[in-house]
C-alpha positions in Angstrom: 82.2 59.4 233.7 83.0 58.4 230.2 86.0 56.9 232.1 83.7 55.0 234.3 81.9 53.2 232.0 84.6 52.1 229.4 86.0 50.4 232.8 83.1 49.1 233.9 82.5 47.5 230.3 86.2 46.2 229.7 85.7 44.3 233.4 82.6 43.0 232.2 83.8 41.9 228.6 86.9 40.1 230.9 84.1 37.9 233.1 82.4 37.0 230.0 85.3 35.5 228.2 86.4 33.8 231.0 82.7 32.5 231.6 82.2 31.4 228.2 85.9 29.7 228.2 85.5 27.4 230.9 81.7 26.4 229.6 83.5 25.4 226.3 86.0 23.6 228.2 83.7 21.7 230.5 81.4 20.8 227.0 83.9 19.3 225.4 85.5 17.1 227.9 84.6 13.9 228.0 83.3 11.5 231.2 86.5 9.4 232.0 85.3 5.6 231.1 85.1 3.1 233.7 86.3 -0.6 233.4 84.6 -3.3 234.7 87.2 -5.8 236.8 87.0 -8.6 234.4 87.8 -12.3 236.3 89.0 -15.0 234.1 87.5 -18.6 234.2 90.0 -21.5 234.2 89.6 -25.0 234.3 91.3 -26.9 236.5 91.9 -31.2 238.1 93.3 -32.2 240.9 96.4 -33.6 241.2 96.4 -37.6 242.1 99.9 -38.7 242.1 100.5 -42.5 241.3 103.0 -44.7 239.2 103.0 -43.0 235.7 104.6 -45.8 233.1 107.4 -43.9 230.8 106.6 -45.2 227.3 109.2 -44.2 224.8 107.9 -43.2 221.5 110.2 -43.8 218.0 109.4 -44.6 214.6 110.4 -46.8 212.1 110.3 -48.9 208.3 110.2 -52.2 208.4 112.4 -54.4 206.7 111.9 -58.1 205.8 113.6 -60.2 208.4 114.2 -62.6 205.7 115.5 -61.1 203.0 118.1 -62.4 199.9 119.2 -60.3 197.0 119.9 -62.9 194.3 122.9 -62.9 192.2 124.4 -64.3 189.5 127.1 -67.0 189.7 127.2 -68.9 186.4 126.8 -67.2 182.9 124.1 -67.7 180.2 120.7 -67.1 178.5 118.0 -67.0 180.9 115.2 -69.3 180.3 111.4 -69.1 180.8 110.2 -70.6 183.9 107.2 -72.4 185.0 106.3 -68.7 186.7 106.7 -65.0 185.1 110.1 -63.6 187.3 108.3 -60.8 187.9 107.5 -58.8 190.9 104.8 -59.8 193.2 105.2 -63.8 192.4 104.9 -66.4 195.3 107.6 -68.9 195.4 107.1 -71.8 197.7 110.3 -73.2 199.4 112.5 -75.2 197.0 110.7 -73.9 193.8 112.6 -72.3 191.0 113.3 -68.8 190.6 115.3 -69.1 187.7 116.5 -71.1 185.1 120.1 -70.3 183.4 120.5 -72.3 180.2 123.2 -74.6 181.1 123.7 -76.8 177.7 127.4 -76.3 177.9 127.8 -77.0 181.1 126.0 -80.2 180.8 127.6 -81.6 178.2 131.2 -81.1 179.9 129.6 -82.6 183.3 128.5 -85.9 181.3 132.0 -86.0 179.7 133.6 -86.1 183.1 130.9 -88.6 184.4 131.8 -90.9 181.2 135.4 -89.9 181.9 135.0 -91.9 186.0 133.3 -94.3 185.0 135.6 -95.4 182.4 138.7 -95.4 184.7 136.8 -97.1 187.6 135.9 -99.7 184.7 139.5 -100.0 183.8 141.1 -100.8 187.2 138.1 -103.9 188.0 140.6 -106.7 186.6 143.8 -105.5 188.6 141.3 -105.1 192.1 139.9 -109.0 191.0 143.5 -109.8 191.5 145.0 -107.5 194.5 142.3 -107.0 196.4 139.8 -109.5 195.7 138.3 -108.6 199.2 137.7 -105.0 197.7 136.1 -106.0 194.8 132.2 -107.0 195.1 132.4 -103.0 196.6 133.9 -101.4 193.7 131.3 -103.7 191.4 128.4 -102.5 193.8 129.6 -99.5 192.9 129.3 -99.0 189.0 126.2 -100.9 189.1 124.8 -98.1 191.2 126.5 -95.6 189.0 124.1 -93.5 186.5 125.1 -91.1 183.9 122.2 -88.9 184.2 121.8 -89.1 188.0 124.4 -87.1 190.7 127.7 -89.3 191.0 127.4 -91.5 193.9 130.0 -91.2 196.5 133.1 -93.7 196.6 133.8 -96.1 198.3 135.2 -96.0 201.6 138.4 -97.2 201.4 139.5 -100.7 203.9 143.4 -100.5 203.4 146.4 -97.5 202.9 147.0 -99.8 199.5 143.8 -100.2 198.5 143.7 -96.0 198.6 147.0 -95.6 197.5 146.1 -97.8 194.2 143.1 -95.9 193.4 144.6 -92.4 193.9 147.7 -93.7 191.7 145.0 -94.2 189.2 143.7 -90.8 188.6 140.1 -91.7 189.9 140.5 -89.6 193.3 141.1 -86.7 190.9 138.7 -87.6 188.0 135.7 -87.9 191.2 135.9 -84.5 192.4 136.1 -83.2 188.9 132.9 -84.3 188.4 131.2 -83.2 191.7 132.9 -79.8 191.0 131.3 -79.3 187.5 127.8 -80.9 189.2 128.4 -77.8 192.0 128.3 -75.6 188.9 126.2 -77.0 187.1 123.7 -77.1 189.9 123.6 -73.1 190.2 122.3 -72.5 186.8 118.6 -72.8 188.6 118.1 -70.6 191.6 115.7 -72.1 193.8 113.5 -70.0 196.6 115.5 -71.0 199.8 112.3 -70.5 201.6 108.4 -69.2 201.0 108.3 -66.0 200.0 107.5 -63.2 197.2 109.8 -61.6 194.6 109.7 -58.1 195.2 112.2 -56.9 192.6 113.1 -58.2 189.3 115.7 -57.1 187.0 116.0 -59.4 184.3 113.7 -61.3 181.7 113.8 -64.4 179.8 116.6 -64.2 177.0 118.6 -61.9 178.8 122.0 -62.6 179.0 122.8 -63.5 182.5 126.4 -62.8 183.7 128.6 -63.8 186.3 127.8 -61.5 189.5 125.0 -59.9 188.0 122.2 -59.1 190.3 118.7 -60.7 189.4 116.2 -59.6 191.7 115.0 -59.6 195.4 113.5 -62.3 197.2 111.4 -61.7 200.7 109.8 -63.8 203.6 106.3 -61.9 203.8 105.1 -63.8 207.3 108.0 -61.5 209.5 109.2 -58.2 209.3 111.7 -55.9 211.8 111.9 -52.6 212.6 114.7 -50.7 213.4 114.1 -47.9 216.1 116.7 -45.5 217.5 115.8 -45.0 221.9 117.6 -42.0 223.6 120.6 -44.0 225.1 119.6 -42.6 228.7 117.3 -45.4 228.7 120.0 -48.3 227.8 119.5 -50.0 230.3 116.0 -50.5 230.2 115.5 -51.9 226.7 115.5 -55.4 227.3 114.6 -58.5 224.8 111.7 -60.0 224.9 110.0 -56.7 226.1 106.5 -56.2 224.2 105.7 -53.1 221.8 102.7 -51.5 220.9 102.9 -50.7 217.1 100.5 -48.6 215.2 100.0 -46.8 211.5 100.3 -43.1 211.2 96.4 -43.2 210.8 95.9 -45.0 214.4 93.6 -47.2 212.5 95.4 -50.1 213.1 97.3 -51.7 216.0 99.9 -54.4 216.3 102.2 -55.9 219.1 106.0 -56.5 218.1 108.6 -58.0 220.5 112.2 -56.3 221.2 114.6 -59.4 219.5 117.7 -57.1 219.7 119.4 -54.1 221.5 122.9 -52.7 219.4 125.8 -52.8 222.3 127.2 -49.6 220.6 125.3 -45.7 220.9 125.7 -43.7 218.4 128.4 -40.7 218.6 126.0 -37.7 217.4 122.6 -38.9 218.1 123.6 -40.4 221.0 120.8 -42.8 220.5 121.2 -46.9 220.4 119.3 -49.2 218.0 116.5 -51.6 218.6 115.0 -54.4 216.5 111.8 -55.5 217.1 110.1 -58.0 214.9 106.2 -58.0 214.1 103.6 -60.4 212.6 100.8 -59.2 210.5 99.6 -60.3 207.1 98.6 -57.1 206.3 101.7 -55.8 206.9 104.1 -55.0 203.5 108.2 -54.5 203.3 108.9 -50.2 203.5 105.4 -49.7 206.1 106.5 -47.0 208.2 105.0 -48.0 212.0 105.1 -46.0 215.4 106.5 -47.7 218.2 105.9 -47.5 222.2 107.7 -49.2 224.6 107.4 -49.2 228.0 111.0 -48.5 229.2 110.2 -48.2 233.3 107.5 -46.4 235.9 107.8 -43.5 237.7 106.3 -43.1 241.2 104.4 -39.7 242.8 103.9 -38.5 239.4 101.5 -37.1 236.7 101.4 -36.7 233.4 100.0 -33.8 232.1 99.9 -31.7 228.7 103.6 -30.2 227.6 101.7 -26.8 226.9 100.4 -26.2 230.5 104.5 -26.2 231.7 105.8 -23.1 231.6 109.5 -22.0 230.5 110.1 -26.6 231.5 110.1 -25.8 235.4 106.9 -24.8 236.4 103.3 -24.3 236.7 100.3 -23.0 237.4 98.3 -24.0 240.2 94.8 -22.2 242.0 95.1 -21.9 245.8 92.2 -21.2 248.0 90.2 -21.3 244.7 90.6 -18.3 243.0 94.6 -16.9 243.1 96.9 -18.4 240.6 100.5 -19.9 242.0 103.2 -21.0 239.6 105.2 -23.8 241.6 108.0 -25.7 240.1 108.5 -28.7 239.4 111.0 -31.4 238.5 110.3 -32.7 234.4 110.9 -36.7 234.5 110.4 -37.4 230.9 109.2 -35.5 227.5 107.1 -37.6 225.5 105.5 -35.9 222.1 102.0 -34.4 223.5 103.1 -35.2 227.2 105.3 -34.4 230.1 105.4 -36.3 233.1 106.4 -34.3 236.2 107.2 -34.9 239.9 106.9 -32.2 242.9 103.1 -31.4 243.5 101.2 -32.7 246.0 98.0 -34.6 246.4 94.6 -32.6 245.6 96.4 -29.5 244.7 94.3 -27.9 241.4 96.8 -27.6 238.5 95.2 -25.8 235.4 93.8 -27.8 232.9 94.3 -25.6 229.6 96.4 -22.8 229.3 95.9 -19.3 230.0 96.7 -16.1 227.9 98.0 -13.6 229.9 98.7 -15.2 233.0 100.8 -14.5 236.2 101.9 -15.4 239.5 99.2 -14.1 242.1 96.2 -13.4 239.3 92.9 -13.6 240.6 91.0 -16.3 238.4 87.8 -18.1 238.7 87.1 -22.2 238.8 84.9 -23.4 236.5 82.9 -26.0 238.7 80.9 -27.0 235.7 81.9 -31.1 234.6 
């Protein structure tokens, strides 16, 4: 009996633990969660197809179109001119830019003046008697003759003796002497070849000025030129005369330049080619650095669209029947900066707008009909 109910209690003790083990069980598992099907909103346009211009973007300095270093060709003390030879002065056309003293140099071009004049004087009584047809010429001649003016040119001759005579004499000689030293004499002042402004100088009065020296820079203000390097794919398009639209890297200002030359040669590594285009502005200054567009040609049944929204440069994303994203290719025509322009969709099909983490072939997506 004892037997019994030790049995009868183990049994029991069994059922309990097995009871109170599966109620501990189902307390501590949790409810499995449940996820709400989330649908993502896109926005999207519909594709119009039409002639997209391809504008070709480059960048440049400009660079005075008329532009002179000046140099040295005669030796001496620079002098002080009517202007300070500093940077930032307006020269007008003809004005001087500098003044070289040139005392030796004069006094050795009026010895050679007296020198002339002297033998032309000397030969008067034997042209009286040889060629007395010659004569009122030769007079005219040292009548018209000043010391402290340029040396008039000589006579032309009438006869083979008349020149042989006055070569014979030494005066053929003695004449370009003169205009020689006048030549040299002449480039002791610089003058400003045309309007412009002095943007460098590198000496000062009493400074010793020597023979090949450099002096300074000299610039045209009213014109400056650009040199931009084009992808030479596009060669053939660049043509001169074509008009550019030029801007500051603030886009705060706008300008229109013209394309004055194409280089014939592309370059090796770049394989880019050179053009020059030439702008007007007066608020434009030498070193500027300008962005350039220029229309090169136009591409038909195409759109331009954002280079972010192309995916992997052959494809992307479109909504059919309004609410499953398709990624179709498409052919790239040309990569601007920002911008692609592509070909290969079709009228009114709904190309995404902005791009879209996470996205795949067949997702199921939402149109945002809100403008």
């Amino acid at each position: 009996m004892r037997k019994i109910i030790l049995a009868i209690l183990g049994v029991l003790a069994i059922i309990g633990a097995i009871l109170l083990g599966n109620y501990i069980v189902e307390k501590n598992q949790k409810p499995k969660p449940k996820f709400n099907k989330q649908i993502k909103t896109v926005f999207v346009q519909n594709v119009e197809n039409k002639e997209i211009p391809i504008i070709l973007s480059a960048s440049g300095n400009l660079t005075a179109k008329n532009k002179i270093d000046i140099f040295s060709e005669v030796q001496g003390v620079l002098r002080p001119s009517r202007k300070a030879f500093k940077a930032g002065t307006n020269y007008y056309r003809g004005e001087v830019l500098l003044s070289i003293n040139s005392d030796e140099f004069y006094a050795s071009l009026q010895s050679q003046k007296s020198n002339l004049y002297n033998l032309i004087t000397s030969i008067m009584p034997d042209i009286r008697l040889d060629y007395p047809n010659e004569f009122e010429k030769w007079e005219a001649y040292l009548k018209s003759f000043d010391i402290n003016k340029t040396t008039p040119k000589l006579p032309e001759f009438t006869t083979d003796k008349e020149k042989y005579f006055i070569s014979g004499r030494g005066i053929l000689t003695a004449y370009y002497n003169v205009k020689n030293v006048e030549v040299r004499y002449s480039k002791h002042r610089i003058r400003a070849p045309f309007s412009g402004i002095l943007t460098e100088a590198l000496v000062s009065p009493g400074t010793l000025v020597r023979v090949g020296q450099k002096l300074g820079e000299f610039i045209d203000p009213s014109i400056y030129e650009m040199e931009v390097s084009i992808n030479s794919e596009f060669a053939d398009l660049l043509k001169v005369g074509n008009a550019v639209a030029l801007s500051n890297l603030e886009k705060s200002k706008q300008y229109i330049g013209n394309v004055v030359r194409v280089n014939g040669r592309v370059d090796q590594v770049s394989q880019t080619i050179k053009a020059f285009i030439d702008v007007k502005s007066s608020d434009l200054k030498e070193g500027m650095f300008l962005e350039a567009d220029l229309v090169a040609k136009s591409e038909s049944d195409a759109i331009e669209i954002s280079r972010k929204l192309l995916v992997d440069n052959t494809a992307v994303y479109t909504v059919k029947n309004d609410s499953i994203l398709s990624l179709v290719n498409v052919t790239p025509v040309y990569f601007g900066a920002e911008n692609v322009v592509i070909r290969g969709l079709n009228n009114n099909d709904k190309i995404l707008t902005q791009t879209l983490p996470g996205a795949f072939d067949g997702m199921i997506v939402k149109i945002n009909k809100k403008k």
